[in-house]
Structures are given as structure tokens and as C-alpha cells.
C-alpha positions in Angstrom: -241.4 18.1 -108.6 -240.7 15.0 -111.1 -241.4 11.6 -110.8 -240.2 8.9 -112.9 -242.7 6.9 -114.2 -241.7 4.3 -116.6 -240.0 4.0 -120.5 -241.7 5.3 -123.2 -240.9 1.9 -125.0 -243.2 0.3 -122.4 -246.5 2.3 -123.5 -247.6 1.0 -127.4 -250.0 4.1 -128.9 -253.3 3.5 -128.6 -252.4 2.0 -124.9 -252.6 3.1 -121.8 -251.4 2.0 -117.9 -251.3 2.7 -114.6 -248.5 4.5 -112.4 -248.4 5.9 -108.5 -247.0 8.9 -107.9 -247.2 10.2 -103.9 -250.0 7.7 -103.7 -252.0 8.8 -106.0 -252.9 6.4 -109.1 -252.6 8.1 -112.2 -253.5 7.3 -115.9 -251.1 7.5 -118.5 -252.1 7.1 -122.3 -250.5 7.4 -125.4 -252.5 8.8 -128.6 -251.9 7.3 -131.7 -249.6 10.1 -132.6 -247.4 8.6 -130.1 -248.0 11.8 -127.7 -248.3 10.7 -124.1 -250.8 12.2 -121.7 -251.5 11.6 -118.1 -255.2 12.1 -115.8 -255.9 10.8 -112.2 -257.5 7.6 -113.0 -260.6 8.3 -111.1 -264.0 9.1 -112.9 -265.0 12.3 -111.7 -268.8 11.2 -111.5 -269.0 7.7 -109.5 -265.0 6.9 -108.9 -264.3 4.0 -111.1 -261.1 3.5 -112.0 -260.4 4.9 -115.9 -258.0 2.2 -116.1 -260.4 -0.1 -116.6 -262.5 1.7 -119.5 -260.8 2.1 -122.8 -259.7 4.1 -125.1 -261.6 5.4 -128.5 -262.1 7.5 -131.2 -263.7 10.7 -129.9 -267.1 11.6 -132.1 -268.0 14.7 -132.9 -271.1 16.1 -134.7 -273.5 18.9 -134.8 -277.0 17.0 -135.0 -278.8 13.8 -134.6 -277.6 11.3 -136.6 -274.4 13.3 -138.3 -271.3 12.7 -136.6 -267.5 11.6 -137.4 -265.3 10.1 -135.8 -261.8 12.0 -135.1 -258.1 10.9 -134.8 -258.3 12.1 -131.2 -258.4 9.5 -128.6 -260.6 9.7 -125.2 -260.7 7.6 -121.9 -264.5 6.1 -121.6 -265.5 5.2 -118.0 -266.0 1.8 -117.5 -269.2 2.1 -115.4 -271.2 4.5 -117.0 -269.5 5.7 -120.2 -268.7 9.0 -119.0 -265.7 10.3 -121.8 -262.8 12.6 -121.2 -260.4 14.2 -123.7 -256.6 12.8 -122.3 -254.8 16.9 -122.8 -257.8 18.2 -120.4 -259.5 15.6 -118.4 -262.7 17.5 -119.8 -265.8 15.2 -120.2 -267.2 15.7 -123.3 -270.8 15.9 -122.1 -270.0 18.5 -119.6 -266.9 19.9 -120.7 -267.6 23.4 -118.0 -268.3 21.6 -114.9 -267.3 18.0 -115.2 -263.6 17.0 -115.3 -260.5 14.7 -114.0 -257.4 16.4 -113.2 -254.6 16.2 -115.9 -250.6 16.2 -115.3 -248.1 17.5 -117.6 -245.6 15.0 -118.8 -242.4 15.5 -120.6 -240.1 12.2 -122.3 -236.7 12.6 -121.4 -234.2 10.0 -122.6 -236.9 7.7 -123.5 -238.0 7.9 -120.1 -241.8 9.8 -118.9 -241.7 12.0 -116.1 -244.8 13.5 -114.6 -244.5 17.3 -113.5 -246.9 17.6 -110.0 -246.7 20.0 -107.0 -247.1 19.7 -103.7 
């Protein structure tokens, strides 16, 4: 089923806001890219609200003190800095086992819809 959530021209990239869709409070962020991606904005370790974290450059790197930062954004929890890529809901420390449950949007019309079954 859709839901309408709000205009596209209501969601800058780089920003991100919150929506309710059959009461459940979701996360939607836009990349810098302008793509739009949406997770349930609940940390899947202690609950916080991803809302209230920010977004930021994800770093990547092979060894201790060599890393880069990328173009790709991820949500950092506000409580204890868990991260999570925004097309997964993957943490990036425990990428297998840790996660947050992501929901495919499409942008009709200048408008975002959020695809979720029952």
C-alpha cells in the first residue's frame, strides 16, 4: 500500500524529517544526490529516535589511522553513535546482525510516497 508523505520540495539534501505512516514514525532523508531514502526512526540498539542524530559523511578505511571520507551519507544515533547506511538500515559496525528496517520510496509528481505492507 502507499502513503503520501509530503513534497519533495519540502526535504533540502543533506536533510532529513519525520513522517507517520499507520503509526509508525518513520525517517526520511535525502542524500546529497537529491535521492530520498526512508528507515523507521528507531535505533535498533537502545531505541532513540534517529531523528534526532544527524546525518554525515560515511568513513571508510581498511586500517588504523587510513580512512576517507565518502559522498554517501549515514544516520548517526544520537545516544550512542551507532551509524546506519539510509538504502539498508545496515549499521556499519555490525552490518550482519544489526539493522533498522528500510522502506522503498518512489517521487511521483513531486510528491514521496512510501511503499509498506500490511
Amino acid at each position: 500500500m502507499k502513503h503520501e508523505l509530503f513534497p519533495l520540495s519540502e526535504l533540502e539534501p543533506g536533510q532529513m524529517r519525520t513522517a507517520v505512516v499507520d503509526g509508525i514514525e518513520v525517517l526520511v532523508a535525502r542524500d546529497r544526490d537529491g535521492t530520498v531514502y526512508a528507515l523507521r526512526n528507531r535505533c535498533a540498539h537502545s531505541g532513540a529516535r534517529l531523528s534526532g542524530g544527524r546525518l554525515l559523511e560515511k568513513v571508510v578505511g581498511d586500517d588504523v589511522d587510513e580512512y576517507e571520507l565518502t559522498d554517501e551519507l549515514v544516520v548517526r544515533c544520537p545516544w550512542h553513535g551507532y551509524e546506519y547506511e539510509l538504502p539498508t538500515g545496515r549499521c556499519i559496525a555490525d552490518p550482519r546482525r544489526v539493522r533498522v528496517r528500510a522502506y522503498p520510496l518512489t517521487v511521483e509528481d513531486g510528491t514521496i510516497w512510501l511503499e509498506k505492507g500490511k
